[in-house]
C-alpha positions as CSV (number, residue, x, y, z in Angstrom):
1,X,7.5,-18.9,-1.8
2,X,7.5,-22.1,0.1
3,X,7.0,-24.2,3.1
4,X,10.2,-24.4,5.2
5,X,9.3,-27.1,7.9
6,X,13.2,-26.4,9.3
7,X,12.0,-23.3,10.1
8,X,9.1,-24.7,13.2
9,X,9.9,-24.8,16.7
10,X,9.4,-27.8,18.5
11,X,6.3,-26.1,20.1
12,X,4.6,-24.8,16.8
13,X,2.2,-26.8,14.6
14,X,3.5,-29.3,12.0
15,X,3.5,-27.7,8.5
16,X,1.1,-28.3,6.0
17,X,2.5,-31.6,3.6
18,X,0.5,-30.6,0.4
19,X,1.8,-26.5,-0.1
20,X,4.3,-26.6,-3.5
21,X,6.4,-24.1,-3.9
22,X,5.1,-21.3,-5.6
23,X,5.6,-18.0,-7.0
24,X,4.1,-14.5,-7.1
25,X,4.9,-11.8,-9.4
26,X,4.8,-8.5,-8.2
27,X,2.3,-6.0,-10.6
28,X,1.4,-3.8,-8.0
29,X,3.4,-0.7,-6.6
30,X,2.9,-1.7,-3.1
31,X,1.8,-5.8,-2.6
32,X,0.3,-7.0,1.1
33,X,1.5,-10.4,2.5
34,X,-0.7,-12.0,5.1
35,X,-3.5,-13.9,5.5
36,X,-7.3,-13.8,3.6
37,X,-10.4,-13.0,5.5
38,X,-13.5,-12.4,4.0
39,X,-15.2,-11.3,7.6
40,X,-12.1,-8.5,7.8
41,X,-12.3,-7.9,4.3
42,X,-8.6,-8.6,3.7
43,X,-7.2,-9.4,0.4
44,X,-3.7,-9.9,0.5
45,X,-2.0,-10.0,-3.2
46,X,0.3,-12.7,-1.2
47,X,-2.2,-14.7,0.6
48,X,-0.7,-17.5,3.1
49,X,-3.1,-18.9,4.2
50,X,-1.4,-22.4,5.1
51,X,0.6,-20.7,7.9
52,X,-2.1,-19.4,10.8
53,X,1.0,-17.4,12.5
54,X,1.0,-15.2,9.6
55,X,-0.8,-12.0,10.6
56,X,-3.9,-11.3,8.1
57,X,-1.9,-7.9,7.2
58,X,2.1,-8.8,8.2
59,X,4.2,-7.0,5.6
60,X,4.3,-4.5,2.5
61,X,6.3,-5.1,-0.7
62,X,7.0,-1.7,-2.2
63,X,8.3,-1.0,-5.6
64,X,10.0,2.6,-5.2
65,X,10.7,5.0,-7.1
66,X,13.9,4.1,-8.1
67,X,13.2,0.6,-9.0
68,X,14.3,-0.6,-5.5
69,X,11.6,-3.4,-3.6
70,X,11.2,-2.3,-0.3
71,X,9.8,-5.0,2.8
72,X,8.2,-3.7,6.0
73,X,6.5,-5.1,8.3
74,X,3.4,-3.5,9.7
75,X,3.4,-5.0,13.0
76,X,3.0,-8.7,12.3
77,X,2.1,-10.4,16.0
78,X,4.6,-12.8,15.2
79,X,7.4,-10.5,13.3
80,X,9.7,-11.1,10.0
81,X,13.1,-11.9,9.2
82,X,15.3,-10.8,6.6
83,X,18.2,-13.2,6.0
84,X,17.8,-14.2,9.8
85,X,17.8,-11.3,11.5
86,X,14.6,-9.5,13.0
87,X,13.1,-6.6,11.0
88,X,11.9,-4.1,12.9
89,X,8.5,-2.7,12.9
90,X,7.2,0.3,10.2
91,X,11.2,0.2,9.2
92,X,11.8,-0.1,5.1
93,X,14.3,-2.5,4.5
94,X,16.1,-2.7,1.1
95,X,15.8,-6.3,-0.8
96,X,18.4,-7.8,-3.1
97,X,18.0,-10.6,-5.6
98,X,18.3,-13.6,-3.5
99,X,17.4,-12.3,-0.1
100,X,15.1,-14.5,2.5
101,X,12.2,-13.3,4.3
102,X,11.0,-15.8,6.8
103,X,7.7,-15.2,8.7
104,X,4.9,-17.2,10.3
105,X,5.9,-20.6,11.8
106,X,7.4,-22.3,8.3
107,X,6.8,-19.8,5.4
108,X,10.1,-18.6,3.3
109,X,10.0,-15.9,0.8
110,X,13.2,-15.7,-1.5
111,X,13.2,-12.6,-3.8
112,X,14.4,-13.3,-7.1
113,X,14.6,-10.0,-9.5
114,X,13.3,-10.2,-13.0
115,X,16.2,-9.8,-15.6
C-alpha cells in the first residue's frame, strides 16, 4: 500500500509526506480496510489512517473458498476503484495479481499474490 499524491484533486487535502510504502499480509479469511477509532470500536486489519476520506469500515478482503481474494466495498462515503473504474456497492469483485484498488483521496492498494 502507498500514498499516491497523483491520485488528489485539486480540491482535496495535500497528502501526508512521511507514509512509506508498506505492506500487509493477509492471515485472516475476511480482512477490513478503513480507518481506526477507538470511540467506534473499529479495528481495521488495514488501518489508513493517513487518508481522512477513507471510511472507518470502506471495504472487505475475502479469501474464498476456492482460494480466490474477493474486494467489496461496504458503502465507503467516498467509494473504491478497481483498476480505475468504480466498484459498486455490496458487489464482490474478483482480484488478480497486480490489480489496483484506489480509495480515499491518495491511498493505492496493489494486490500482489504470494507464490
Amino acid at each position: 500500500m502507498a500514498v499516491d499524491p497523483s491520485l488528489r484533486e485539486p480540491e482535496s487535502p495535500a497528502p501526508p509526506a512521511n507514509v512509506a510504502p508498506f505492506t500487509v499480509t493477509l492471515d485472516k479469511p475476511v480482512s477490513l480496510i478503513g480507518r481506526r477509532s477507538e470511540s467506534r470500536a473499529v479495528f481495521p486489519e488495514i488501518a489508513l489512517n493517513f487518508d481522512a476520506a477513507v471510511s472507518h469500515r470502506h471495504a472487505l478482503l475475502e479469501r474464498v473458498d476456492s482460494g480466490a481474494l474477493m474486494l467489496r466495498d461496504i458503502g465507503a462515503a467516498n467509494g473504491t476503484r478497481l483498476n480505475g473504474k468504480d466498484v459498486p456497492s455490496l458487489v464482490d469483485m474478483p482480484l488478480q495479481d497486480g490489480d489496483q484498488i484506489t480509495l480515499g483521496y491518495c491511498t493505492r492498494i496493489t494486490v500482489k499474490a504470494v507464490r
